[in-house]
N, C-alpha and C positions, 0 to 999 in steps of 0.2 A: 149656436155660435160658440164656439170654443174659446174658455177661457184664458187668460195669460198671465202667466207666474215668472216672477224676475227671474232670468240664469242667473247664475255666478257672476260673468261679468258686468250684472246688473240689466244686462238687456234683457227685453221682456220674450219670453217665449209664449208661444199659443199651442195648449193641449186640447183636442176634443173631449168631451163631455164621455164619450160613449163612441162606438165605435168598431171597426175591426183593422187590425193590425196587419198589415200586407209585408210579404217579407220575413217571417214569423221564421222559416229555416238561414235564411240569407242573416237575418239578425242574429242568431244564436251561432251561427259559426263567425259570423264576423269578431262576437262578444268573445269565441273559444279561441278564434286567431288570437285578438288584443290580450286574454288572459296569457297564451303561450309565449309571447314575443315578451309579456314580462317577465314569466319565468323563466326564460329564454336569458335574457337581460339578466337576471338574480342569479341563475346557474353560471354565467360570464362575469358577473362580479365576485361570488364564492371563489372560483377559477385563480381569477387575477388576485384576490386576496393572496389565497395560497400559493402560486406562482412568487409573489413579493415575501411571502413568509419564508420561503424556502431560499432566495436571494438571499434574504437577507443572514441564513441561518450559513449560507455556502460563504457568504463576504467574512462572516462572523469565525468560521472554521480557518479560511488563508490567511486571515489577523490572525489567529493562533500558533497556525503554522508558520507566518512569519515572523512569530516571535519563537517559534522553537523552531528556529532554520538550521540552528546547528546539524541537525539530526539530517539533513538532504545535504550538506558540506560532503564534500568528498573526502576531505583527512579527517571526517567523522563516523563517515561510513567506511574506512580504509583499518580506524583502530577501533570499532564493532567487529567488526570481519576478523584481524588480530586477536581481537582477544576470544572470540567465539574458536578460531584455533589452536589457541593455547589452551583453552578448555576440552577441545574433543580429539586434540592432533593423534590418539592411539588408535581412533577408529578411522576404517578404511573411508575416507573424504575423495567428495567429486567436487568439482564448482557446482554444479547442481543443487547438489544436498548444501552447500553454504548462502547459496542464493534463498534456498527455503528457510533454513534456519534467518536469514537475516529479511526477510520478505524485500528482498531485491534481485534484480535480475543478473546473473553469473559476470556477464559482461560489464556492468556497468561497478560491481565488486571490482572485475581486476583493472578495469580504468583508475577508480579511485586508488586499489593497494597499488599498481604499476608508479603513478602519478606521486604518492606520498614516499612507497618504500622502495621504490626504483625494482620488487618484486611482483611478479602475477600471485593470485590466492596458492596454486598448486606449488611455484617456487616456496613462499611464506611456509605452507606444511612442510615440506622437506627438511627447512634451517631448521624448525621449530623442532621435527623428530631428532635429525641430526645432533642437534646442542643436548637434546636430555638423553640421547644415546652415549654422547659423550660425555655426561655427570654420571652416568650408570657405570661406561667403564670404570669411571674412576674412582666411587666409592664401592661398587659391589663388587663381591666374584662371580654372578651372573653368567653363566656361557654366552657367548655372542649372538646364538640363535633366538634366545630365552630376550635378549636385549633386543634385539632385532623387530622381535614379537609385540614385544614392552610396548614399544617404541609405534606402532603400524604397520609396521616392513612384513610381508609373508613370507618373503623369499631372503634368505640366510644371503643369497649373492648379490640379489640388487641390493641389498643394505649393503653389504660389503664393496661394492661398485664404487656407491652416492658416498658413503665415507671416505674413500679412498681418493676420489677426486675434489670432495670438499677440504680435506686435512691433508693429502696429501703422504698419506699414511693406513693401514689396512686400520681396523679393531683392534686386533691382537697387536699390533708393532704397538699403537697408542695406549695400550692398557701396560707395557710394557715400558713403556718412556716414562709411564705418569706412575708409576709404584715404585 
């Protein structure tokens, strides 16, 4: 007669004394399923931790960056772009090379300069070369080409062109007005 020891929920269960155990493969895979569906279940929890950790590090990042919105402002990105060409305007510039320099995309640069300076980036170079072509005239004796060069321009004519339609006046007539 098989004795009987309280389960858990206090109900009395009956074990035999002795015995053999039928089922012996059918139990131990049952036991390997129950074990995997909990690690199963712990591998799904790890998961979802870090799925919420990572939320919360992405929520934690847009507070950041919505407090430093300025920096996505268009007439913030319009006088980065500005001032990054006033800093390199001698070397030969694409909107490409200003999108890289400024990790934005060329288009969305001459939206914001268009939008703030009523200029696109490539106009923006132009004035920029222009203006310090036109301090050059007028404190050096620099040849025109030498200025030209200074300045970005490769070609002695296109500089003499974009001057002449900006001022109204060649190089030489303007170095000549202003001395």
């Amino acid at each position: 007669m098989p004795k009987t020891l309280p389960a858990d929920g206090g109900s009395v269960l009956g074990l035999p004394q002795c015995g053999a155990i039928r089922g012996v493969q059918q139990s131990l895979e049952a036991l390997t399923e129950i074990d995997g569906l909990q690690n199963r279940g712990e591998r799904l929890r790890r998961a979802l931790r870090r799925q919420h950790a990572f939320q919360e590090m992405l929520t934690s990042m847009g507070a950041a960056e919505a407090e430093d919105g300025a920096a996505l402002q268009p007439h913030r990105v319009a006088a980065d772009a500005a001032h990054w060409i006033e800093e390199h305007y001698a070397l030969p510039l694409t909107a490409d090379e200003i999108g890289k320099a400024l990790n934005f995309h060329p288009a969305y640069i001459a939206r914001c300069m268009k939008t703030t300076y009523g200029l696109t980036p490539l106009d923006y170079v132009k004035q920029v070369r222009l203006r310090h072509a036109k301090r050059l005239l007028m404190v050096t004796d620099g040849s025109i080409e030498s200025i030209a060069e200074r300045v970005g321009y490769g070609s002695n004519t296109y500089f003499g062109r974009l001057f002449a339609c900006q001022f109204g006046m060649t190089p030489s007539e303007f170095r000549r007005s202003y001395r």
